[in-house]
KOLZALO-489315 format. One record per residue: residue number from 1; residue in three letters; x negated, y, z negated of N, C-alpha, C, CB in turn. Coordinates in steps of 0.05 Angstrom, whole numbers. Glycine has a CB too. Layout:
KOLZALO-489315
<NUM "Ala" <X Y Z> <X Y Z> <X Y Z> <X Y Z>>
...
END
This chain:
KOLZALO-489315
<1 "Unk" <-1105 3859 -4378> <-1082 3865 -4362> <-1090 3870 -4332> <-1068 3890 -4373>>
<2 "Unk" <-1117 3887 -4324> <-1115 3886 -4307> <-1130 3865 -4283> <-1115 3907 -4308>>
<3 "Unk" <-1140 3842 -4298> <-1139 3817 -4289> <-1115 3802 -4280> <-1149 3805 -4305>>
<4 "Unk" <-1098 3804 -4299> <-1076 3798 -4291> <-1059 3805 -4268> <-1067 3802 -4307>>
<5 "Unk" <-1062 3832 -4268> <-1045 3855 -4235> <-1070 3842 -4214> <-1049 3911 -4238>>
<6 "Unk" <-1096 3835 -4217> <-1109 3832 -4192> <-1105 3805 -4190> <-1139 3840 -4191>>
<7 "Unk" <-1097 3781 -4209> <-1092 3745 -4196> <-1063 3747 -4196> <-1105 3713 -4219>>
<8 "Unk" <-1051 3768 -4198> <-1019 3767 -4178> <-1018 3774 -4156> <-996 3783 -4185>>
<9 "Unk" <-1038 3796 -4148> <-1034 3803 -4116> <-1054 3784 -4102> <-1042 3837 -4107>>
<10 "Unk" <-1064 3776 -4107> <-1081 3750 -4099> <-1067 3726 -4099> <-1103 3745 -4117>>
<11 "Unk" <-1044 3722 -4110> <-1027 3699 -4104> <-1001 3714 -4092> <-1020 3679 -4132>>
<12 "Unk" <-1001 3733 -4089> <-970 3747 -4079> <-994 3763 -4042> <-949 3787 -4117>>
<13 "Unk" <-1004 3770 -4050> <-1010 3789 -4027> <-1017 3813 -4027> <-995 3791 -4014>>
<14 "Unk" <-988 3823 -4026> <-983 3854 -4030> <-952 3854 -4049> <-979 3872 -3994>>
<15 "Unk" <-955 3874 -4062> <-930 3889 -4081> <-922 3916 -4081> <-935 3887 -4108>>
<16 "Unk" <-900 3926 -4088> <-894 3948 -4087> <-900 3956 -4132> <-857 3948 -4067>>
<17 "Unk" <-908 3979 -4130> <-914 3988 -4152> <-883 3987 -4173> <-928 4017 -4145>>
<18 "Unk" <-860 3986 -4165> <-834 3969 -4179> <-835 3946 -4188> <-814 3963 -4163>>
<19 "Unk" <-851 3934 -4155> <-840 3898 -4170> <-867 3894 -4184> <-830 3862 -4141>>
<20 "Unk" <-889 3910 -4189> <-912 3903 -4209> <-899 3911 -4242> <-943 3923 -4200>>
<21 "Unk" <-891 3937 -4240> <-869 3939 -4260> <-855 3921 -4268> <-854 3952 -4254>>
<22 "Unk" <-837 3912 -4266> <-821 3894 -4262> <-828 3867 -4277> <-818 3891 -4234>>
<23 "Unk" <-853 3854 -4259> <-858 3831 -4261> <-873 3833 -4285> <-868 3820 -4239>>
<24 "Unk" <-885 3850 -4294> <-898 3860 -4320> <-880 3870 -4343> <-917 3883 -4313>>
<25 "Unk" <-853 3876 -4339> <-839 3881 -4362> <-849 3913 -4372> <-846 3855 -4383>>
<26 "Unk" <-853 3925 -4343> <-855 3956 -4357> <-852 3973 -4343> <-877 3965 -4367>>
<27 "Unk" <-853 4005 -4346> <-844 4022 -4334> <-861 4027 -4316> <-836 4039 -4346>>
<28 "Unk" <-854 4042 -4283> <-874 4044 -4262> <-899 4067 -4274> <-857 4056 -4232>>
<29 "Unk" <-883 4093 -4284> <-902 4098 -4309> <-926 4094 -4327> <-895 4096 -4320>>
<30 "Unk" <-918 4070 -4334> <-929 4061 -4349> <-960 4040 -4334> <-905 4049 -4364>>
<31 "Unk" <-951 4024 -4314> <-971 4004 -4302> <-982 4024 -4273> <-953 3969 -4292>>
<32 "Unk" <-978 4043 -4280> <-991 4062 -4249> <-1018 4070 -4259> <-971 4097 -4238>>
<33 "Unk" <-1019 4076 -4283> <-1052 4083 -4294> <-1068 4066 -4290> <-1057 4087 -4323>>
<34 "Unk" <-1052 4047 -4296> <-1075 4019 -4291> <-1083 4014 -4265> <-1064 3990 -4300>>
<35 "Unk" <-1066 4019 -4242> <-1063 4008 -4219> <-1090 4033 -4202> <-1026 4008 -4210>>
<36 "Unk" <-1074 4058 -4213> <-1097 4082 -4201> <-1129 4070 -4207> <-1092 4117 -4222>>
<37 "Unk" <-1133 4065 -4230> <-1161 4062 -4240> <-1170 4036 -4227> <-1164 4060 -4274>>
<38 "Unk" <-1163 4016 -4215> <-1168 3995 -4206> <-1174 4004 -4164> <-1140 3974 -4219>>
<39 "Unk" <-1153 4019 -4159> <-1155 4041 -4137> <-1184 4051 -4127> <-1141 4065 -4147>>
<40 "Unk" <-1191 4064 -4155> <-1211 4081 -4162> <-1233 4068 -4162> <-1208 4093 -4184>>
<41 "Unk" <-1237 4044 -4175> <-1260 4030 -4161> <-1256 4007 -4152> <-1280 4027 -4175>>
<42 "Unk" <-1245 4015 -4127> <-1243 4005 -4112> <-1240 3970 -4110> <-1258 4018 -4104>>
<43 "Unk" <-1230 3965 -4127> <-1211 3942 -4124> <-1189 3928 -4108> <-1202 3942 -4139>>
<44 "Unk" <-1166 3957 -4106> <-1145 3952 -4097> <-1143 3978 -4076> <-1124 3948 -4119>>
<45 "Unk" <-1126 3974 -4054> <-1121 3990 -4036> <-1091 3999 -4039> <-1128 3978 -4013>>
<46 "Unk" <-1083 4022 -4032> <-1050 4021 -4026> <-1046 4035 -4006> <-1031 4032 -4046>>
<47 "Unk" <-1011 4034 -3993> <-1007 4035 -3966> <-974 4047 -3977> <-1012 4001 -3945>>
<48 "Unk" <-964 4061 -3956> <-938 4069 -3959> <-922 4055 -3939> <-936 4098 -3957>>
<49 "Unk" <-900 4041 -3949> <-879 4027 -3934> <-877 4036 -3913> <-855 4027 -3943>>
<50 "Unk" <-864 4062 -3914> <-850 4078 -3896> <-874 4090 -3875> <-832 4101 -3913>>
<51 "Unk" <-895 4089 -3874> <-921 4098 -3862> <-929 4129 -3856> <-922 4083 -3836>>
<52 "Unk" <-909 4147 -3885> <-904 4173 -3885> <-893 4178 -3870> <-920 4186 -3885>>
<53 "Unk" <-884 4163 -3851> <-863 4184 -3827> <-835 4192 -3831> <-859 4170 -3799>>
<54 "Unk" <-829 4192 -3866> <-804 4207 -3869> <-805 4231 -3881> <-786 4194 -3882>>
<55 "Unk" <-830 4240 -3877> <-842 4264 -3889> <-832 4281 -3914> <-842 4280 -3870>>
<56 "Unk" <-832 4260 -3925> <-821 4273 -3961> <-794 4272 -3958> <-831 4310 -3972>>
<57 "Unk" <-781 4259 -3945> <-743 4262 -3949> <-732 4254 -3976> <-723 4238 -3927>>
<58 "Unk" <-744 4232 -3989> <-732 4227 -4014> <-717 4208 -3999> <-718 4250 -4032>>
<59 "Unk" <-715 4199 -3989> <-701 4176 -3979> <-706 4143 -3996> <-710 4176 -3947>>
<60 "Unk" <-722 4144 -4014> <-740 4126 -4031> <-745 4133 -4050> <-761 4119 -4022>>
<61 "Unk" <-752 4114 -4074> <-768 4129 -4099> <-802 4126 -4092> <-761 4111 -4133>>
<62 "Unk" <-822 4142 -4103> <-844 4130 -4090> <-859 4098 -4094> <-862 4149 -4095>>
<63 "Unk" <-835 4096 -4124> <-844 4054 -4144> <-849 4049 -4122> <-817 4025 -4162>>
<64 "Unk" <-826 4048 -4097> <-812 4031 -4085> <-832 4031 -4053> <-777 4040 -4086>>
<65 "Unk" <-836 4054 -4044> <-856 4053 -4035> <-885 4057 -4032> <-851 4055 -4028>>
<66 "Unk" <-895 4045 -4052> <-925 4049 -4064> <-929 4018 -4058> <-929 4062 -4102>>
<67 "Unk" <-941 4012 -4038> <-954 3976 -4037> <-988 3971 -4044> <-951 3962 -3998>>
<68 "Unk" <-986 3965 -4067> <-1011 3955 -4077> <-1028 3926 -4064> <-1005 3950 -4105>>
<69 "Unk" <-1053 3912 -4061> <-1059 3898 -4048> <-1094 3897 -4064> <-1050 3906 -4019>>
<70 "Unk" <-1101 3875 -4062> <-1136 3873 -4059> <-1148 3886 -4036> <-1147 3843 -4056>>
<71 "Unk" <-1167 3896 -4041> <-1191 3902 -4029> <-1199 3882 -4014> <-1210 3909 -4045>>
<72 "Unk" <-1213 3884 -3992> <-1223 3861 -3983> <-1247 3852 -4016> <-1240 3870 -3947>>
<73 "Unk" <-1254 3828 -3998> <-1267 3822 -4017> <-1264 3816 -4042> <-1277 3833 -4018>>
<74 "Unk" <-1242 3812 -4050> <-1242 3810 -4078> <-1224 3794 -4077> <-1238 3833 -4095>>
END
């Protein structure tokens, strides 16, 4: 599986932790463990949409802004 989440963002770019959901047929829940541990060594990087400057308003869910991406290199 998580071959799979790393040759989608490699043909997509970047994703929001929804549309990896999504495109996987599961809950954000559910594909965030995977996504953290890939994070963790350092595989994948992530970035917030909004660039924190709505300082926790809730104005978003975080799925939605959580953008996942490769590492360089990889």
């Amino acid at each position: 599986m998580m071959s799979e989440i790393k040759a989608l963002l490699r043909d997509r770019g970047q994703m929001t932790l929804r549309q990896l959901a999504r495109h996987f047929k599961m809950a954000p829940e559910a594909i965030e463990p995977m996504l953290r541990l890939l994070v963790d060594k350092g595989q994948l990087t992530t970035s917030l949409l909004c660039g924190g400057g709505c300082s926790g308003c809730g104005c978003a869910n975080e799925a939605d802004l959580t953008l996942y991406k490769l590492a360089n290199g990889d």
